[in-house]
N, C-alpha and C positions, 0 to 999 in steps of 0.2 A: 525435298530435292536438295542436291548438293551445290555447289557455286559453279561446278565444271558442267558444261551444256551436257543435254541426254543427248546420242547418239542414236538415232534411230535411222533403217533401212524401209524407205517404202519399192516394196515390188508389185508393181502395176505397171499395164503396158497404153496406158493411158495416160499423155503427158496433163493434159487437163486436170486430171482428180489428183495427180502430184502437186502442180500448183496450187491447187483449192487447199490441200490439206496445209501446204505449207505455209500458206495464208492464216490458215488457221492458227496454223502452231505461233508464228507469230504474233498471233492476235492475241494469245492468250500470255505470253510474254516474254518481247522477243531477248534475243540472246540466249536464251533458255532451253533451244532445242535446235540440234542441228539435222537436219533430213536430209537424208542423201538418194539417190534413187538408181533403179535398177529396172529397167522395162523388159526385158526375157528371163525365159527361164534360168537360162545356162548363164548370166550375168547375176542372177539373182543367188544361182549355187556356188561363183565365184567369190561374191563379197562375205557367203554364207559365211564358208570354209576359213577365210582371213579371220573370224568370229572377234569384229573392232566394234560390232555395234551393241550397244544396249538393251535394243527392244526392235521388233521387225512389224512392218505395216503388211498381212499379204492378200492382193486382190484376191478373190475365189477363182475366176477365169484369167488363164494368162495363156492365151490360144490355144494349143494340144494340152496343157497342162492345166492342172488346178493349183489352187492352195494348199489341199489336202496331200497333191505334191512335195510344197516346199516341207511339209510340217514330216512327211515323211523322210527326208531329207534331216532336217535334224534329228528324227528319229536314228536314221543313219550312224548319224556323227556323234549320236549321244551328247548333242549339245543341248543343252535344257537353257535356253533364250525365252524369254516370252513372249508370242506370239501373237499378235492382234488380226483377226480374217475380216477381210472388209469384201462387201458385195453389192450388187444393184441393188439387187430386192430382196427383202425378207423372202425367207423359205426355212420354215422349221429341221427342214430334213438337214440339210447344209447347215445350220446352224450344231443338231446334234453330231453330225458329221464331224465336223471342224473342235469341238470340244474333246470328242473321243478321240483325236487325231492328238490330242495336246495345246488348243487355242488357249489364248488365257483369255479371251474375249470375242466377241464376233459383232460389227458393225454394220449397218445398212447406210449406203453412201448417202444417198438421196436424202436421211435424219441426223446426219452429226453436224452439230453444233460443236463450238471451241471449247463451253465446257462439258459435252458427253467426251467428246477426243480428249480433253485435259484426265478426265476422271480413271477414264477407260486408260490410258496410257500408266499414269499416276499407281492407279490400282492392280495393275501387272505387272508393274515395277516392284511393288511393295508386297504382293503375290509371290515374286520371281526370288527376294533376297528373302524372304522366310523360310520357301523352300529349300534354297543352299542353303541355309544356317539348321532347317530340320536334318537337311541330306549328311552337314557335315557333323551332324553331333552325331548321328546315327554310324557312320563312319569310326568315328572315336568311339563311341561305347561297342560298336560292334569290335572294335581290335583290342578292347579292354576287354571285353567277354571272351574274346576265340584264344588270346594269348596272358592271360589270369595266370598266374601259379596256383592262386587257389581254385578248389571245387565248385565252378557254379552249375546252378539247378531253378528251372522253372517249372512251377508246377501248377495245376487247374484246382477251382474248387476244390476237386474229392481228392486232390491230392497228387495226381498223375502227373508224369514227367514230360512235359510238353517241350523240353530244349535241353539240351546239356553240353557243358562248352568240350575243349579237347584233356581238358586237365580231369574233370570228371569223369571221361571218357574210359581215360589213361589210367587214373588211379585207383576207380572200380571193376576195372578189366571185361569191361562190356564193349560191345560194336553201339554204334549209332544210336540203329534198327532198335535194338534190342532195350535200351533207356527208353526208349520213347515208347517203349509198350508196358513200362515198367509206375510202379505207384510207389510212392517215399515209402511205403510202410516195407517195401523189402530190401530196401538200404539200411536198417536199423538190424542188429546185432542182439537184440533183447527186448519180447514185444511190449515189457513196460517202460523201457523208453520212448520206442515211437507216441504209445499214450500219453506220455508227459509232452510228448513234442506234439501231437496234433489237439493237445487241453490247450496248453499255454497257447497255441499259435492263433486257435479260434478263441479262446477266451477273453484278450488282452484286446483292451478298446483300440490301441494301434498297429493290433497283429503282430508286434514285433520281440523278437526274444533272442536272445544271446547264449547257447548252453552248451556242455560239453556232453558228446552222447559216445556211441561206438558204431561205427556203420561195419558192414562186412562185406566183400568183394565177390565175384562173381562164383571164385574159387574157394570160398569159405575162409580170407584171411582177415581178422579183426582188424580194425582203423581206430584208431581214438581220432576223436575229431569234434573241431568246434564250429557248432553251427550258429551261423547269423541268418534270420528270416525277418520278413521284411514284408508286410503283400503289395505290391510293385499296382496294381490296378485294382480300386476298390468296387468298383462297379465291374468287371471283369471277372473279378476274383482270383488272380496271379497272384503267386505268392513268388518270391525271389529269395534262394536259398543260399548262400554264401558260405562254403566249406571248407575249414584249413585242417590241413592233415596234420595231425600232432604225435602220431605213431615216435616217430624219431625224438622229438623233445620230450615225451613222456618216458622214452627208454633211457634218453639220459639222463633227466631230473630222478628216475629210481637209480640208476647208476651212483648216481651223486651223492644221491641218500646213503646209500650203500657204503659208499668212502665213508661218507659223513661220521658214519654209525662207528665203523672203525676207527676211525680216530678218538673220537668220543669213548670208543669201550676203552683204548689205547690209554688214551689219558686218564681215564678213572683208574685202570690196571695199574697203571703206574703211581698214581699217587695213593692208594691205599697199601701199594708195594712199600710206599716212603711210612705213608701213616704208622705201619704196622712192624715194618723193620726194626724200628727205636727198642719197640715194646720186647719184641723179636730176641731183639740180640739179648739184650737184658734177663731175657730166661733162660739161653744158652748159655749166658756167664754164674748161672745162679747151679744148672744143671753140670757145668764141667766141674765147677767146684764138690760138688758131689761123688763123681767119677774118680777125682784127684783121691787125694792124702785125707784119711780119717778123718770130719770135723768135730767140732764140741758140739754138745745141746742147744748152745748157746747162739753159736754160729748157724747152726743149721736152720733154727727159726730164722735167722735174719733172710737167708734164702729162700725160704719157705714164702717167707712174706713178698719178699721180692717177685718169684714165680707168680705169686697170689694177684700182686697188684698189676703186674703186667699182661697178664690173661685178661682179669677185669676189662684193663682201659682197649685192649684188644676189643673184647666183646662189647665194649662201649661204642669204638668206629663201627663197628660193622654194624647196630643195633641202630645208630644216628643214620648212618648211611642209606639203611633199610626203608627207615622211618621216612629221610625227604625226599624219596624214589618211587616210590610204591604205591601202585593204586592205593586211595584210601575211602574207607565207606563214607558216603556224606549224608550230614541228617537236614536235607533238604527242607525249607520253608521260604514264604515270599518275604523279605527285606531291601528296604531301599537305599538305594547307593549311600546317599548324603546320611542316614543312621547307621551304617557301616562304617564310613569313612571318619566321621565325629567318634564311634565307640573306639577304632585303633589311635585315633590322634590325642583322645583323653588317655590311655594306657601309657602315652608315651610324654605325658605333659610335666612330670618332674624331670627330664633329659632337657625339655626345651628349656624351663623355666633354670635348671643350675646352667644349661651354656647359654643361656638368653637370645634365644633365637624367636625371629620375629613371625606370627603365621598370618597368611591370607588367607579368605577364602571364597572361593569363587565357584557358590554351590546352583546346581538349578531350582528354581523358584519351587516347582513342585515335584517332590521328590519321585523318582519313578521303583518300579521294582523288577527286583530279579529276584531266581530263584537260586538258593545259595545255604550256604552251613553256615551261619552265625558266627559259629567259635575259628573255623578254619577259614576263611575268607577275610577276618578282624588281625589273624596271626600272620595274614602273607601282607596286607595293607601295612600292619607294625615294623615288619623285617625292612619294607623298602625307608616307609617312614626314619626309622633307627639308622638307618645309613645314610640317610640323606644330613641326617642334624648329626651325626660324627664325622662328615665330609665339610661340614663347614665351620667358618674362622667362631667362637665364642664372641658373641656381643655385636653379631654383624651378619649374623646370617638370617637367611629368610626362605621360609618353606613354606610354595607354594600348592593348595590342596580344590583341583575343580571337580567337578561332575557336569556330563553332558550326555545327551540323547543323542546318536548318529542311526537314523532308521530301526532296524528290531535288536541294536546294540547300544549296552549302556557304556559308559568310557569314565575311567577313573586317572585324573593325572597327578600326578606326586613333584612336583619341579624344586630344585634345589637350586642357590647361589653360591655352591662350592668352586671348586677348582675346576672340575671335571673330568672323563676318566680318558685315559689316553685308548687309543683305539685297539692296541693288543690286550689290555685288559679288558674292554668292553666284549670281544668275542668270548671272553672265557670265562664273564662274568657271573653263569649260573651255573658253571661246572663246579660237581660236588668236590668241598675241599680245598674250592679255591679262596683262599683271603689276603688279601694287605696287612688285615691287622693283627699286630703282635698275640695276642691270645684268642684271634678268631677260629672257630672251627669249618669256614668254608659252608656250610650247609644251608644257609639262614635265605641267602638267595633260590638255591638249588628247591629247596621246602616249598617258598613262595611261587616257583614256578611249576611246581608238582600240584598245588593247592590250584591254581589258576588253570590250569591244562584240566585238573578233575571237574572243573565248572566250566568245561566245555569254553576256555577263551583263551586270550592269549595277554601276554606280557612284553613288550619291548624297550629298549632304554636308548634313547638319542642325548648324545653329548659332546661338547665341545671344550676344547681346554681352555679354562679361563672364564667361559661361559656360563658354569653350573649344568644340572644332568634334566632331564627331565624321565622316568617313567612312568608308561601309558598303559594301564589294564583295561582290557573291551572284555566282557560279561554278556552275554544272552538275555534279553529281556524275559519277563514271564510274557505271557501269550496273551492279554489283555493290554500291555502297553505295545503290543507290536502295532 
């Protein structure tokens, strides 16, 4: 109970049994309960309607009227009060009566005691604010379900569409009717996805799964879409299906791509335009001199050779370029991270040892393994290696070398205490061609991230200026450390 008295309304038309009960209420502790009273009907439907009480006392007989009256009366009004029926005498009939009416209780006068009235009140009380706090969440999630942007879906055991809000309605171009006669399996766009989607839903100890599938529309239009399931009642076997429509962000992310791709051809076009120009012009000056005025024997070789060596370093870019671009065949065997990463940092231990760089290492205790090319996985670990120790100060620097297990991924990190790379170099740092350094050829990055992509992973570099770099290779585990 609260500190503010309960408000309660006894209607009965018997001043007697108002007093007794009031007796009682005080008995059991007073200040605690204020009773106010209403002996007719039609005074009883007036204080109803004010709706200032708490909880209502109501006689069964109140002359022409019952109890089963008043409770219809709140029926009425759609006021959900809690209702106490009090009566002479036990009568089962009146009893079932008065609960399917909406009693929260039913009393016989002539047996209540202070604490049956205390418990009986107490317990409708506590009846009455569960119900609102059910009615009101029910409310909320009911206006979270009917007004959702995303797709919801409930479905039974075998899968049937037992509810579907207006957004699922909407965006699978069905009526009502027509969902609710409908089973998930002809929402799917492809019948071995629905199989993926009712293995995993039934298979998973929590029924729950997050995937991206295709559903298709009434009218036969694809949806990309991500489904979240959920089974909402396990003893029931509701499952709760959660759909976002990604049709639109899927068409733009290719979009994107698309620019993407352009740019990137863009910029390689243009710098093998630069690479190759040099060589370029150099054979036109070697060729006009030809054209021109008669030369000696003498001269002529010098041009010869000229033409000679500039074809060469031509065929040279394109033959490098080819080479760090290019699917390449890998001679697959199982190798463990921390023996791969030891074999490239020993290759590179006369660099560390003339700039006296300092190394950590922070390997996992027991090696794990991937599948991978020995020789070309040891060559893209050296490349990142090599830049990391000519990024930093001679006799101060320090390269840091981990290995880690993240689920059925193995994780390789390379961390430097250089300078770090400022953020327009970082976007363009595995584009082929690109270097800093005075006699670099660009490629050395571009290679590593060709070698890494062919073992199915990926490579990315976080840096801050000032900070030192760190790159991070994730690798595919073999299928025994999954």
């Amino acid at each position: 109970m609260t500190d503010q008295p309960v408000h309660i309304l006894m209607i009965d038309d018997d001043e007697d049994d108002f007093f007794l009960v009031n007796q009682l209420l005080q008995d059991i502790s007073p200040g605690q309960y204020q009773l106010d009273w209403a002996p007719t009907y039609s005074k009883a439907v007036e204080q109803i309607d004010r709706k200032v009480h708490d909880i209502y006392l109501a006689d069964y007989r109140l002359g022409p009227y019952t109890g089963i009256d008043i409770l219809h009366h709140f029926q009425q009004l759609d006021y959900k009060a809690p209702v106490i029926m009090l009566t002479g005498k036990g009568d089962y009939s009146i009893d079932k009566e008065a609960m399917q009416a909406g009693a929260s209780d039913y009393l016989v006068k002539g047996e209540i005691s202070a604490d049956l009235l205390e418990r009986s009140i107490r317990y409708a009380l506590d009846e009455a604010r569960h119900l609102r706090i059910i009615e009101e969440n029910e409310k909320k999630y009911f206006g979270v379900f009917e007004k959702a942007y995303d797709l919801i879906i409930l479905a039974d055991s075998d899968k049937n569409v037992i509810d579907a809000n207006p957004s699922a309605i909407r965006s699978l171009q069905y009526s009502k009717e027509e969902m609710l006669g409908m089973n998930l399996r002809q929402l799917f766009f492809q019948e071995d996805q629905c199989k993926h989607f009712f293995d995993h839903i039934n298979a998973r100890a929590d029924s729950s799964l997050r995937t991206e599938y295709n559903f298709v529309t009434k009218h036969g239009k694809k949806l990309d879409v991500m489904v979240s399931a959920v089974m909402l009642d396990e003893q029931e076997q509701i499952f709760l299906c959660v759909v976002q429509d990604i049709t639109e962000r899927k068409r733009e992310e290719l979009e994107k791509q698309q620019q993407q791709k352009f740019v990137v051809t863009g910029r390689i076009a243009r710098v093998i335009a630069h690479e190759v120009r040099n060589p370029l012009t150099n054979i036109l000056l070697a060729v006009s001199q030809f054209k021109g005025e008669p030369v000696s024997v003498e001269d002529s070789q010098v041009y010869v050779d000229i033409i000679e060596r500039n074809c060469t370093r031509i065929n040279q870019l394109i033959t490098e370029l080819l080479h760090s671009t290019r699917m390449i065949e890998l001679n697959i065997r199982p190798h463990g991270i921390n023996e791969l990463t030891d074999k490239a940092l020993a290759l590179a231990q006369d660099r560390l040892q003339l700039n006296e760089i300092s190394v950590r290492k922070e390997y996992l205790k027991q090696d794990v393994m991937i599948p991978a090319d020995e020789d070309k996985v040891i060559i893209a670990l050296l490349n990142i290696i090599i830049n990391a120790v000519e990024a930093m100060t001679p006799g101060k620097g320090l390269l840091t070398l981990q290995t880690a297990k993240q689920r059925d991924k193995a994780v390789i990190t390379i961390s430097d205490n250089g300078p770090g790379i400022p953020e327009e170099t970082k976007t363009r740092l595995f584009d082929p061609f690109f270097t800093n350094k005075p006699k670099g050829t660009g490629l050395g990055l571009t290679s590593t991230q060709n070698i890494i992509m062919n073992h199915k992973g990926t490579v990315h570099v976080e840096s801050e200026m000032g900070a030192g770099s760190v790159f991070t290779i994730v690798l595919p585990l073999n299928g025994e450390n999954q």
